[in-house]
C-alpha positions in Angstrom: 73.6 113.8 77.3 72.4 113.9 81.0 75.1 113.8 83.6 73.3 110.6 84.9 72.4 110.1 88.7 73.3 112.3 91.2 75.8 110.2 93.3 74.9 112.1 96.6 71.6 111.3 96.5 70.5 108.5 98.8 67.3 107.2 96.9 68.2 107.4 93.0 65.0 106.1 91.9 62.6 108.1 93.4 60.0 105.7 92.8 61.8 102.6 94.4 63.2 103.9 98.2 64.3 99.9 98.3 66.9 101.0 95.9 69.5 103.0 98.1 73.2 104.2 97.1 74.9 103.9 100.2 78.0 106.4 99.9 76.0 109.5 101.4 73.6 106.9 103.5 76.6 105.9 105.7 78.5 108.3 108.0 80.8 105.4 109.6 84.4 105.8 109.2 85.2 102.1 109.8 82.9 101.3 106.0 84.3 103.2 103.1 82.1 103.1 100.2 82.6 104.0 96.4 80.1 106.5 94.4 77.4 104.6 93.0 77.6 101.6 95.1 74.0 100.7 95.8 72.0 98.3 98.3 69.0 96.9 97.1 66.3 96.0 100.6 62.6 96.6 100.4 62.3 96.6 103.9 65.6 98.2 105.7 67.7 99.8 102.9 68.8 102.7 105.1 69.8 100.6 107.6 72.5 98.7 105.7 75.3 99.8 108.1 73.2 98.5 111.3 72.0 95.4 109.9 74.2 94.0 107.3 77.6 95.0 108.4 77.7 92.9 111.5 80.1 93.0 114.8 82.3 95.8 113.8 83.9 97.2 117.2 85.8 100.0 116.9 88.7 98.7 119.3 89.1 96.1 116.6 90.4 98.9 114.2 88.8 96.9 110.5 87.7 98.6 108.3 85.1 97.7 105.5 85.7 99.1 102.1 83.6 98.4 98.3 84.5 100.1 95.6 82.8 101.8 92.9 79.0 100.7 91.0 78.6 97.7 93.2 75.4 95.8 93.2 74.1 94.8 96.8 71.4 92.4 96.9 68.6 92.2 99.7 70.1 90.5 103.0 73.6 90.3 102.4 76.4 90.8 105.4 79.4 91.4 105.7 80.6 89.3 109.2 83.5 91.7 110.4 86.6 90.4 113.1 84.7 91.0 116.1 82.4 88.1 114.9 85.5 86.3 116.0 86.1 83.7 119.3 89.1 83.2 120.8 91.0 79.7 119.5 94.3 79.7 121.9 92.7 77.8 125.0 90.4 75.0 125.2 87.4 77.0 125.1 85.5 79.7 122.5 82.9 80.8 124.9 83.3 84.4 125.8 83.1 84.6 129.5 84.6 87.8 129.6 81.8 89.7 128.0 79.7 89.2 130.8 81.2 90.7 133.5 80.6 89.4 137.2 84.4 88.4 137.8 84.3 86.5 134.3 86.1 89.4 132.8 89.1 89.1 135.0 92.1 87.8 133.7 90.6 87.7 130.1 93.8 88.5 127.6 92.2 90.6 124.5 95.1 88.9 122.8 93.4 85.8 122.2 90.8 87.3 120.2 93.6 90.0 118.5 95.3 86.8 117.6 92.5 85.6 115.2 92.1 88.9 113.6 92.2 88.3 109.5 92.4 92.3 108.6 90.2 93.9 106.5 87.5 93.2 104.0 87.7 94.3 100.6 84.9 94.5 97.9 86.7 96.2 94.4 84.4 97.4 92.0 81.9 96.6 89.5 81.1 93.7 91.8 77.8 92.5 91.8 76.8 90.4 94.9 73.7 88.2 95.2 70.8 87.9 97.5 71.7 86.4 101.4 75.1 86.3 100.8 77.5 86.2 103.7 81.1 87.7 103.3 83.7 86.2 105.9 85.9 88.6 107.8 89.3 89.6 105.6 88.2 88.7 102.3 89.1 90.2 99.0 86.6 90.7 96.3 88.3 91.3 93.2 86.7 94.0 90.3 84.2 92.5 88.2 83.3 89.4 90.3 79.8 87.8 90.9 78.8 86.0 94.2 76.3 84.1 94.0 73.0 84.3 96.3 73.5 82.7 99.2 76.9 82.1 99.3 78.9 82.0 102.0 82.6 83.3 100.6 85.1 82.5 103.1 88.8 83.1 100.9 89.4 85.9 98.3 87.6 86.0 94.8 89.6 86.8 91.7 88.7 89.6 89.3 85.5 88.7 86.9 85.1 85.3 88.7 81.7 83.7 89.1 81.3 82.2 92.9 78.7 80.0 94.4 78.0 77.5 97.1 78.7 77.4 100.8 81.6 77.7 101.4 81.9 79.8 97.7 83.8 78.2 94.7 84.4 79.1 91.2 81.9 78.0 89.0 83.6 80.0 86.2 86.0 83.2 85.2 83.6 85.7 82.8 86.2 86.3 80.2 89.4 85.0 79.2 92.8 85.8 81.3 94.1 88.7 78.6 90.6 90.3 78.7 90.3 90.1 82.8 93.9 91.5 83.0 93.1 94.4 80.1 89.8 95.1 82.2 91.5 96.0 85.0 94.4 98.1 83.5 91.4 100.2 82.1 89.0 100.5 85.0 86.7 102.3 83.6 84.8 102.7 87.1 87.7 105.1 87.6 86.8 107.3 84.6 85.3 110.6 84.9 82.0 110.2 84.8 81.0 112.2 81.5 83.3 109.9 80.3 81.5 106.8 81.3 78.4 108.5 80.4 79.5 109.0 76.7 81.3 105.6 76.8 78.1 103.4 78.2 77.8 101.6 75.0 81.4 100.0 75.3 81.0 99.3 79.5 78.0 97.7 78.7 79.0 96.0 75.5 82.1 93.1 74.7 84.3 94.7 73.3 87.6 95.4 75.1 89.4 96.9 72.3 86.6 99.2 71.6 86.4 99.8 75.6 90.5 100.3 74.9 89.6 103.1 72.4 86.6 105.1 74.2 87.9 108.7 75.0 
């Protein structure tokens, strides 16, 4: 059986450029992505690090990391802690970006103060159209967000969440399978291994996903 795609390769479907896997797109060091993560854009796909990773400063020291086969719908962003205003005084306006005296006196703590740490997608996570992920999040493996959705507090593993601000709408399989799902992350798997085994990652079956060699 074919190896399947070439990870390295930045379009995988030759005939849809929308279709982008963003591991060899991306070059930043503050965005670590896993090998067959792919962003989905008909107009801007290459510029997923530009345009949907927003306000990430490097003097802020976050970092954005998604795991392994994620699915990245058209338009969504990941808001990062530079998006952030300072809450310690009376006012959020940030006089000091704009120079002319204003910046005197401004204490970078008061924005260092709000900082929420980084944002974490897992993998096998499969987020919907327009959806906006909040600074410090956690994404557990296996979840869905909904398109839209704004998701402002971690998501479980294999939990369904929609709305704005996000809620559960539902968890996709019971708490024994969730918890065996994880233990096994298959994502981790070699990937003749997942090749040979696509029958069982696709299927329902977590004892027969238990049992694939």
């Amino acid at each position: 059986m074919p190896p399947g795609p070439d990870p390295r390769s930045i379009h995988p479907v030759p005939a849809h450029p929308r279709i982008v896997f963003l591991k060899p797109l991306i070059d930043d060091p503050k965005i670590e992505i896993g090998d067959y993560t792919y962003y989905d854009d008909p107009e801007n796909a290459r510029l997923f690090a530009s345009r949907n990773v927003l306000h990430h400063y490097d003097f802020l020291g976050d970092t954005l990391r998604i795991g392994r086969f994620c699915a990245i719908a058209t338009g969504v962003r990941f808001i990062m802690n530079g998006a952030n205003h300072a809450l310690t005084g009376f006012s959020t306006f940030p006089f000091n970006i704009f120079g002319g005296g204003w910046e005197e006196g401004f204490d970078v703590g008061t924005i260092t103060a709000g900082l929420r740490g980084d944002t974490v997608v897992g993998n096998d996570v499969w987020i919907g159209a327009e959806a906006v992920i909040l600074p410090g999040v956690t994404i557990g493996d296996g979840a869905v967000i909904g398109a839209f959705s704004v998701v402002a507090k971690d998501v479980a593993p294999y939990t369904i969440v929609a709305g704005n601000p996000a809620v559960e709408r539902r968890r996709r399989f019971s708490p024994d399978v969730t918890e065996r799902l994880v233990r096994v992350a298959w994502w981790n798997w070699p990937i003749a291994r997942i090749t040979k085994n696509l029958a069982a990652i696709r299927g329902a079956d977590i004892d027969a996903l238990e049992r694939a060699d």
